[in-house]
C-alpha positions as a printed Julia matrix, in Angstrom:
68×3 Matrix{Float64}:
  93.91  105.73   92.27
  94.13  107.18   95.58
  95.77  105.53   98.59
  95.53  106.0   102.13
  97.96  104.97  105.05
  98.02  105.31  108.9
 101.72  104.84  109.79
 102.35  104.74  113.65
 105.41  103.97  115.99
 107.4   105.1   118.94
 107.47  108.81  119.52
 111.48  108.69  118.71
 113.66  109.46  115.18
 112.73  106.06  114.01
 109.16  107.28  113.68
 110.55  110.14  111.74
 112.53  108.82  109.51
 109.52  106.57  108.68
 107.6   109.25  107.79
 110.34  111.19  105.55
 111.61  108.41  103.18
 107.08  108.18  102.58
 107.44  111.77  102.13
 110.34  111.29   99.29
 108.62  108.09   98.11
 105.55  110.74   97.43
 103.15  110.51  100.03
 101.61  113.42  101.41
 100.74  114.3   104.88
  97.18  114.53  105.67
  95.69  115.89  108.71
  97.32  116.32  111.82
  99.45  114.06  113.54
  98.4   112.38  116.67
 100.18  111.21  120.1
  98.87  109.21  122.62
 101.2   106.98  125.37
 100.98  103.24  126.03
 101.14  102.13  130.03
 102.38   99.05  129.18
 104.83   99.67  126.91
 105.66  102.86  129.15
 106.24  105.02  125.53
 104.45  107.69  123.84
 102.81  106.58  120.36
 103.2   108.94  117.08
 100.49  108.24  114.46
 100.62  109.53  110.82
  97.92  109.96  108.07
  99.63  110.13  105.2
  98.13  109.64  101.5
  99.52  109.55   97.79
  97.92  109.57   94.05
  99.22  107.21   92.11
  98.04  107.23   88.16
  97.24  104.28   85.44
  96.71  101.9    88.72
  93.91  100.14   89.74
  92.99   99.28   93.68
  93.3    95.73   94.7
  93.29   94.89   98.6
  96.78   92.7    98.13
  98.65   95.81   96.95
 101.69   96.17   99.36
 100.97  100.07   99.91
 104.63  100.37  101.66
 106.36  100.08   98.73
 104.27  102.06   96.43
């Protein structure tokens, strides 16, 4: 099964520490990351393809895909 996530956040090290422990959980990056800045909020927004492989699983919409 193949899974697919778009992880976003504040452009600060929460963001990035977000995207490591997916990185050790075995996600992989995919495509390039993106930045874009919110007027209201006044704070520039990372966003983060990331997918992962997982094998013997099936798909199901309720699977929680953070802690996979």
């Amino acid at each position: 099964m193949n899974l697919y996530r778009y992880l976003t956040g504040p452009d600060d090290a929460s963001f990035c520490h977000r995207i490591s422990e997916a990185l050790n959980r075995g996600w992989q990056l995919y495509g390039s990351p993106s930045l874009t800045y919110d007027p209201e909020k006044k704070q520039l927004v990372c966003g983060q393809a990331i997918i992962k492989e997982v094998d013997g699983a099936r798909y199901s919409p309720e699977l929680d895909l953070g802690k996979l």
